[in-house]
DRENKE-46136 format. One line per 2 residues: number of its first residue (from 1); for each residue x, z, y of C-alpha. Coordinates in Angstrom, 2 decimals. Example, Ala and Ser with C-alpha at 12.3 -4.5 7.8 and 13.67 -1.06 7.14 Angstrom:
! residues 2
1 = 12.30,7.80,-4.50 ~ 13.67,7.14,-1.06
***
This chain:
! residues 420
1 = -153.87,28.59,39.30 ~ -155.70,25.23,39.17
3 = -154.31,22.34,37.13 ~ -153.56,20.88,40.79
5 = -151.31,23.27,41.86 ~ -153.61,24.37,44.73
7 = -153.77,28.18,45.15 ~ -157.44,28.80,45.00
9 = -159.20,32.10,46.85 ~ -159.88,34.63,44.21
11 = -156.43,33.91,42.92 ~ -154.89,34.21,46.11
13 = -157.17,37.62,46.97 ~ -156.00,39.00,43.46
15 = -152.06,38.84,43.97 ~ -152.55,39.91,47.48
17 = -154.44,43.62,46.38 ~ -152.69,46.59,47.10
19 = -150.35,44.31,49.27 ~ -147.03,42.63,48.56
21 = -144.06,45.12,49.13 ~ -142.90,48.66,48.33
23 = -140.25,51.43,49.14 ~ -137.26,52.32,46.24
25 = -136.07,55.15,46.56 ~ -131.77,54.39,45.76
27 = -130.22,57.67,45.11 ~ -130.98,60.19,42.51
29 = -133.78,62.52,42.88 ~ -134.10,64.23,39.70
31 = -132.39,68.07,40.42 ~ -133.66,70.46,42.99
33 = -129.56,69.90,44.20 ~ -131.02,66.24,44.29
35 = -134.00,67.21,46.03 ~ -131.86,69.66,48.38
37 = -129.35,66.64,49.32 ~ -131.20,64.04,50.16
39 = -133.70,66.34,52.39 ~ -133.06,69.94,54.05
41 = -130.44,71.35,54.07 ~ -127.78,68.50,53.42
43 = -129.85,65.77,54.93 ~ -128.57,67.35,58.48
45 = -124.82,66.85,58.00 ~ -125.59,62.87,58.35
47 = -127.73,63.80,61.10 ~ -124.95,65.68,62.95
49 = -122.57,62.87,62.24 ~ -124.77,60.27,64.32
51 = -125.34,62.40,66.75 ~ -121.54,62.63,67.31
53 = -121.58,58.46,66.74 ~ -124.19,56.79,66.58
55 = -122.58,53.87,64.86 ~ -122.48,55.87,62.19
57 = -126.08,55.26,61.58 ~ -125.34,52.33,60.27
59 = -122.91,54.12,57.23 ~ -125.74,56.67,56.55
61 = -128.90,55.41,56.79 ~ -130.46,52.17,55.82
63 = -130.61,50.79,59.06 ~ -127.55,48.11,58.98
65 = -129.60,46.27,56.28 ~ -133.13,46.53,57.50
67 = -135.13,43.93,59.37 ~ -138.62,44.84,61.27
69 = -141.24,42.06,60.72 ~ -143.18,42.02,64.20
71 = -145.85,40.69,65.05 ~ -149.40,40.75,67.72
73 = -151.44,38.17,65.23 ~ -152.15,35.88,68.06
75 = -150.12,33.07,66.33 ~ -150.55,33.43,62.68
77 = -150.15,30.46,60.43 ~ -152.77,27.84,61.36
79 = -155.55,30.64,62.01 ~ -154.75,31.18,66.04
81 = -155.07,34.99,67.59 ~ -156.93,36.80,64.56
83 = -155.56,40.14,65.76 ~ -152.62,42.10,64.62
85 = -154.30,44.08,62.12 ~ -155.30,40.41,60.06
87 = -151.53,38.92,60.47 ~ -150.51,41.90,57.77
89 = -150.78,40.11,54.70 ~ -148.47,37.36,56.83
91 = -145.96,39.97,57.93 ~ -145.77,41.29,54.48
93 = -144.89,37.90,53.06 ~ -142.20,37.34,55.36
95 = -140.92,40.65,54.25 ~ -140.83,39.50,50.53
97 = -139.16,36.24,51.53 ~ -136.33,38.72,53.08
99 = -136.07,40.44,50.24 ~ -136.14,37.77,47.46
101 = -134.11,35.57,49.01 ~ -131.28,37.37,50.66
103 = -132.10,40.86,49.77 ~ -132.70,42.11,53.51
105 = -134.94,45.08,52.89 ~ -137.87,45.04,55.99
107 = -140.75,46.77,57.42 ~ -144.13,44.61,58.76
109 = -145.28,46.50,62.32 ~ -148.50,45.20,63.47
111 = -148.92,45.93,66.94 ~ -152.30,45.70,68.86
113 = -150.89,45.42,72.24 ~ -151.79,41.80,73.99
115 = -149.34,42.99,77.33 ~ -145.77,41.31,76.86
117 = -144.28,44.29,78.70 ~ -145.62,46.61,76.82
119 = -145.50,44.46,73.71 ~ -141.62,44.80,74.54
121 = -141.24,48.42,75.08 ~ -142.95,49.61,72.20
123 = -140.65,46.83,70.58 ~ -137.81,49.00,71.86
125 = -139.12,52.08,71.48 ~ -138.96,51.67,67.58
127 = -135.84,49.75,68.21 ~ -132.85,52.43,66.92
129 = -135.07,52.14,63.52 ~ -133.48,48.42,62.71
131 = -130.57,46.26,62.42 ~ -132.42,43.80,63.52
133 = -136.27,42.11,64.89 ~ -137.80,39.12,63.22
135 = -140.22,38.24,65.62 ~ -143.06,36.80,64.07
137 = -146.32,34.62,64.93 ~ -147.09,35.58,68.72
139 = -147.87,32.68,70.88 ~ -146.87,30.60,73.66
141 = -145.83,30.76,75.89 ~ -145.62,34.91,76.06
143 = -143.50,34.56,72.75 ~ -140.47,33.25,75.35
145 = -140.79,35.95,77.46 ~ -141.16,38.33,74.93
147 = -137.85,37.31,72.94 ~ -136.18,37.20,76.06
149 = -136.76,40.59,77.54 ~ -136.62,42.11,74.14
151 = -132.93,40.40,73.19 ~ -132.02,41.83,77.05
153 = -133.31,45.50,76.24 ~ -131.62,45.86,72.55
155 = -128.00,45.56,71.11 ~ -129.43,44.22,67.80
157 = -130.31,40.21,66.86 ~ -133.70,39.31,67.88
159 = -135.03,36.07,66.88 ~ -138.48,34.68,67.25
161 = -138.55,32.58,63.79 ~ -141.22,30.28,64.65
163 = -139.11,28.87,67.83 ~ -135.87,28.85,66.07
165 = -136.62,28.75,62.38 ~ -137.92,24.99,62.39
167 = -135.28,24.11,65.41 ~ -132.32,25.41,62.81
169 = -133.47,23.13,59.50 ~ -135.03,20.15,61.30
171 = -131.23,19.83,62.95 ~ -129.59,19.86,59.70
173 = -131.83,17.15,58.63 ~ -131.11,15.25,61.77
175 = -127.44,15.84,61.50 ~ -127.72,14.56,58.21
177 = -130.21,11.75,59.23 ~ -127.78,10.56,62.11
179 = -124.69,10.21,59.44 ~ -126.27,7.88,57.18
181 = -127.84,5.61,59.55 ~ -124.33,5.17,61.53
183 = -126.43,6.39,64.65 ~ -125.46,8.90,67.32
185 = -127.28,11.91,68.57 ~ -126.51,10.99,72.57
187 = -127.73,7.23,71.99 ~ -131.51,8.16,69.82
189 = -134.81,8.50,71.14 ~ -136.40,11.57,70.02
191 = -140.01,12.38,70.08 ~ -141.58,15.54,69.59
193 = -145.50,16.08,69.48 ~ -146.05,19.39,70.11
195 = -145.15,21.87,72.77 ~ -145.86,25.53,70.93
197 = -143.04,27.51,70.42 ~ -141.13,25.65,67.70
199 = -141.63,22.32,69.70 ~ -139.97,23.74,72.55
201 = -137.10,24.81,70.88 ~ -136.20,22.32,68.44
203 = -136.25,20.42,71.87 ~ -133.99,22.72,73.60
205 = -131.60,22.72,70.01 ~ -131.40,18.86,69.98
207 = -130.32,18.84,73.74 ~ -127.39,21.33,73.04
209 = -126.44,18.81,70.11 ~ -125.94,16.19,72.65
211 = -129.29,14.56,72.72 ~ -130.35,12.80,75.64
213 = -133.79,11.76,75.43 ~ -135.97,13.74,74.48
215 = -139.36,13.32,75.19 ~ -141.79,16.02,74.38
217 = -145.57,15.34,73.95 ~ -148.63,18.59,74.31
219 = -152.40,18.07,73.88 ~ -152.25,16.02,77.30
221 = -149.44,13.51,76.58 ~ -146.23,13.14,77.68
223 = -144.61,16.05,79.43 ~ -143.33,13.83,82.42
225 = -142.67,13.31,86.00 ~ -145.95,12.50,87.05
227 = -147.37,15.91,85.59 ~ -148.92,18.90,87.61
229 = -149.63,22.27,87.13 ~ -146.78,22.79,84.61
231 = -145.87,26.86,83.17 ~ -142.03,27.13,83.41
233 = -141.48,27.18,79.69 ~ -142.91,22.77,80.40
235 = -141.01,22.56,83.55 ~ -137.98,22.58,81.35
237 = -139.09,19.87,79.16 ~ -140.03,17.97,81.75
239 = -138.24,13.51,81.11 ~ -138.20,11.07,84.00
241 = -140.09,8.24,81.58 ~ -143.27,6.66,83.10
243 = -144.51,6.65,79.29 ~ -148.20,8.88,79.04
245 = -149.44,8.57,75.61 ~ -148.14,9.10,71.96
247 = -148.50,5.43,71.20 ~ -146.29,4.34,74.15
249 = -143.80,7.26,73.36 ~ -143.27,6.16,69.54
251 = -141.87,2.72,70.79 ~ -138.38,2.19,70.22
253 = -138.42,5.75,68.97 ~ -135.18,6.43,66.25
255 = -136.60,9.96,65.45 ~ -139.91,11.66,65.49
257 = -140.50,15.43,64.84 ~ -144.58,16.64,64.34
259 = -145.62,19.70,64.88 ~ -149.13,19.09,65.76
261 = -151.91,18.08,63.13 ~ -152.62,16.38,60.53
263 = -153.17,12.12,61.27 ~ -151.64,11.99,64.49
265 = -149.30,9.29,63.47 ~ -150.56,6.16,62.64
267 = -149.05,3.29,60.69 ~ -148.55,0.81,63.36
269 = -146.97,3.47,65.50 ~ -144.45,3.86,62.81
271 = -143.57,0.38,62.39 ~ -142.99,0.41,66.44
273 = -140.16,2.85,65.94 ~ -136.34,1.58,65.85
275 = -134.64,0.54,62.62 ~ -134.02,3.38,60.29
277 = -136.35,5.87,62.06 ~ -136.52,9.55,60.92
279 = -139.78,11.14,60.82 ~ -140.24,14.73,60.13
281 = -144.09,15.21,60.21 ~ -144.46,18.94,59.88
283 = -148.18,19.74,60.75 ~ -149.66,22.07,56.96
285 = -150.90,21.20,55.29 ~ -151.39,17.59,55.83
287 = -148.45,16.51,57.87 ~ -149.04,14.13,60.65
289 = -149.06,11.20,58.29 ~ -148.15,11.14,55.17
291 = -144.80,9.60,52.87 ~ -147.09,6.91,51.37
293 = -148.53,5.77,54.33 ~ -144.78,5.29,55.89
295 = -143.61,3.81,52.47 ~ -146.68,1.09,52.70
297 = -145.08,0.11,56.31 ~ -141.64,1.10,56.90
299 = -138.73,0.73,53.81 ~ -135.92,2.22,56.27
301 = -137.31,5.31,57.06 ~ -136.18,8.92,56.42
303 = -139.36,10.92,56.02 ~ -139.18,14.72,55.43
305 = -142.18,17.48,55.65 ~ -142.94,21.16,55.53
307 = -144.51,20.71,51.44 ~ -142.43,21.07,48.41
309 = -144.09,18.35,46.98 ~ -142.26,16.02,48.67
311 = -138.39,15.48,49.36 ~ -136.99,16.73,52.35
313 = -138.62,19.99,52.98 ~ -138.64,21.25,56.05
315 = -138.89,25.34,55.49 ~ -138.02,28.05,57.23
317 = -137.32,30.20,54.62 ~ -133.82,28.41,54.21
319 = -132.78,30.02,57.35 ~ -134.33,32.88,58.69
321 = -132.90,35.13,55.35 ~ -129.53,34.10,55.48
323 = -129.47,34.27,59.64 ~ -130.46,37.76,59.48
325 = -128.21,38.62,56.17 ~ -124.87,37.56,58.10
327 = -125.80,38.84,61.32 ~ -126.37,42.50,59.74
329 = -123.18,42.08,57.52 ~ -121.31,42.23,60.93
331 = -123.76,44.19,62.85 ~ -124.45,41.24,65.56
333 = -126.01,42.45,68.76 ~ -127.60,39.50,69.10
335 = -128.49,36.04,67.43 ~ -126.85,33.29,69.87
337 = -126.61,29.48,70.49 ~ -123.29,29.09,68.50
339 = -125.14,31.00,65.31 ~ -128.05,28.85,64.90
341 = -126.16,26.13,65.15 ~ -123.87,27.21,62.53
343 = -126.43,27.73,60.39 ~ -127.95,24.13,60.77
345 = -124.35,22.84,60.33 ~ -123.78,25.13,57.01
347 = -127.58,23.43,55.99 ~ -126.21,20.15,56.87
349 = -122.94,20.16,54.81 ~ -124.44,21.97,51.59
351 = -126.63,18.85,51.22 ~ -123.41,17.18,50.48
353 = -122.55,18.75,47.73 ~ -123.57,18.24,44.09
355 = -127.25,19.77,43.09 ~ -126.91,21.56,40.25
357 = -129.02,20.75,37.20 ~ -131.23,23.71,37.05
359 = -132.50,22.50,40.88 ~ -133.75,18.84,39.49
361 = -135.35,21.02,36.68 ~ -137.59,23.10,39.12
363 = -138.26,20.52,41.22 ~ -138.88,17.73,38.64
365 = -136.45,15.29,39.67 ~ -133.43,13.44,37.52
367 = -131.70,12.50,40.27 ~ -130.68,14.35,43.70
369 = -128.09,14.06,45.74 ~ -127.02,13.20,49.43
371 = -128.74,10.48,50.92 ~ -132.33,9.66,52.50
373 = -134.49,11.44,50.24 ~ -131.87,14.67,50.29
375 = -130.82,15.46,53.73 ~ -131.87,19.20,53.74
377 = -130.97,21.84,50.61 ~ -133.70,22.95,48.53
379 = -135.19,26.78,48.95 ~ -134.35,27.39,45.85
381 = -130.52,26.83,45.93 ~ -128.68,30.32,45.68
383 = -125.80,28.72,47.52 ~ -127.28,28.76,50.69
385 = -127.05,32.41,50.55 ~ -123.93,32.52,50.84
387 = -123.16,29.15,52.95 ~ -125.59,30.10,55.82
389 = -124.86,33.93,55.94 ~ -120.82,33.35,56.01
391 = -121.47,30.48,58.75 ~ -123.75,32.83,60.54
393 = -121.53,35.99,60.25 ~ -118.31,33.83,61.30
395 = -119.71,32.70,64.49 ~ -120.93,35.75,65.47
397 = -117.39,37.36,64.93 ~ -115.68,34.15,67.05
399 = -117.76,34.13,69.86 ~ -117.60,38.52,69.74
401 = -120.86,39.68,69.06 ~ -120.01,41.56,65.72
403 = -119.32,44.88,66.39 ~ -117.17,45.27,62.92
405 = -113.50,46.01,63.14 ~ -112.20,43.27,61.62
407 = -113.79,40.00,59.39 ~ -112.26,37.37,57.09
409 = -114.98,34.73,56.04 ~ -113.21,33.49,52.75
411 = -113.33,37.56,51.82 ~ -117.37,38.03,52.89
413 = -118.19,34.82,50.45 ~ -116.28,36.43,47.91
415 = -118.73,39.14,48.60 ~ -122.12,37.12,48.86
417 = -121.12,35.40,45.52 ~ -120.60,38.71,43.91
419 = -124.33,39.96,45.19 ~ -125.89,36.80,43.88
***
């Protein structure tokens, strides 16, 4: 690695050879009765048994703690449509982060098929394999459709993590954002440049917190009124405001969320925005204008982006893991409204709590706690393993899509804390 930091190519081509993920075998296999138990003949008394149940799959096979990584590569990273077969090394990286962080065991599928029907039936086709889909890097505005028809076809948790990944952490920062500035979420003025699929549902997630104006911005301007020839998935976004351009949106503005490119924002747009603005500039690797450059203009602000190298970090990885670990744990049949939410509201209250020592270590920092430069947890705090999964897995019980017999939260975090 460079003295910079920066991952450079050859470095990046060298960890990548051979790829990123593997297959463990967990039972013995050292015996030919070893050899004769876990294949023929005593492999087909499980397979009798879920015949006769099929819930039983989940007590003898894998399945109940296996996620499939899915993907058509015409979304991936900040590359666009480079095909399915290309989006592999992506799809194998999410399946690390599964593993590492909340030790959700899952398969990358590549599939060449540009169709969203038939995207979705080979999607459920392979379906009985999984406890669950992680959607991954397909674009809008199929990627809607897709997660839609999919979650209606299956009785496991799909969940498109680009849409809903970004939506969950950036509302934990807001929640956060709104309690220290005395401000409340039905009185702000959020912005939101950029109408892919995480745009349009961290939209969607602020209006089912209670926000009220929302105004939503694509490579035109301001999704308003006076706009024609909107797709559905716009129609819905759609604000009564006479306000066209970025610059005239930012005015009186108390939040802004990017997730566009890099310089968008501009200094003197920032300085137009209310007292105590939040500004989550999320565009990678240069966000849509950077800390400094708010710092030099605005000493009120809340910034956070998607780099660790600065505070407030807005990453997926601190929810997808945990989303999918306590919707498996009580074999959800799907990811709802009420889950994400919990999830963003388990985010919201670990940031709360002390940071432990090791934390400042690996990030550099003496001090960290709750306040405007520590709104959102760290990726690399264990306990949101275990906040985020019980919150997840206690919502999906209350609003009766577990299909467990019976759950008691305080018990489950007994058991998270044991796994970590």
């Amino acid at each position: 690695m460079s003295k910079t930091g920066k991952v450079e190519r050859e470095e990046a081509l060298e960890y990548h050879l051979g790829g990123k993920i593997g297959i463990e075998v967990t039972k013995p296999c050292v015996t030919q009765r070893d050899l004769s138990t876990a294949y023929s003949p005593g492999v087909a008394f499980p397979c009798l048994e879920i015949e006769r149940d099929p819930k039983l799959a989940y007590e003898y096979t894998g399945k109940g703690n296996l996620v499939g990584v899915i993907s058509d590569g015409t979304a991936v990273l900040g590359l666009g449509d480079i095909g399915a077969l290309a989006s592999k090394p992506v799809m194998e990286g999410k399946a690390v982060l599964f593993k590492k962080f909340a030790g959700v065991n899952a398969y990358d599928i590549e599939i060449n098929e540009k169709d969203p029907d038939k995207f979705v039936d080979i999607c459920v086709a392979i379906s009985e394999t999984f406890g669950g889909i992680n959607l991954e890097d397909i674009s809008g505005p199929r990627c809607f459709e897709i997660e839609q028809k999919l979650q209606e076809r299956v009785n496991i948790p799909v969940m498109h993590d680009d849409q809903h990944g970004t939506a969950i952490i950036s509302s934990a920062g807001l929640l956060n954002a709104l309690e220290i500035t005395g401000k409340k979420i039905e009185a702000i003025k959020i912005v939101v440049i950029g109408a892919g699929a995480a745009g349009v549902a961290c939209a969607k997630m602020y209006k089912a917190m209670g926000a009220k104006n929302v105004i939503v911005l694509d490579s035109k301007g301001v999704i308003n009124h006076k706009r024609e020839g909107l797709d559905r998935v716009k129609q819905e976004l759609v604000t009564q405001t006479d306000e066209e351009t970025l610059e005239e949106a930012m005015k009186g503005a108390d939040m802004v969320l990017g997730l566009s490119k890099a310089g968008i924002l501009t200094p003197e747009m920032i300085g137009s925005m209310n007292a105590d603005p939040i500004i989550f500039a999320c565009a990678n690797p240069t966000p849509e204008i950077l800390p400094e450059e708010v710092a030099a203009v605005r000493s009120d602000a809340i910034m956070g982006t998607g780099r660790s190298d600065y505070p407030n970090q807005i990453n997926n990885v601190l929810g997808f893991p945990f989303i999918f670990r306590g919707a498996l744990d009580v074999r959800a049949s799907k990811i709802t409204e009420s889950m994400k939410l919990a999830a963003a509201k388990a985010l919201a209250a670990l940031a709360k709590e002390d940071v432990p020592e090791s934390i400042k270590k690996t990030y550099g920092r003496e001090e960290m706690s709750f306040g405007r430069d520590y709104v959102i947890p760290t990726p690399f705090d264990k306990r949101v393993y275990v906040w985020v999964s019980a919150a997840v897995a206690q919502a999906a019980w209350e609003h009766k899509v577990a299909n467990v017999e019976s759950f008691d939260v305080e018990k489950y975090k007994e058991e998270l804390e044991a796994r970590i």
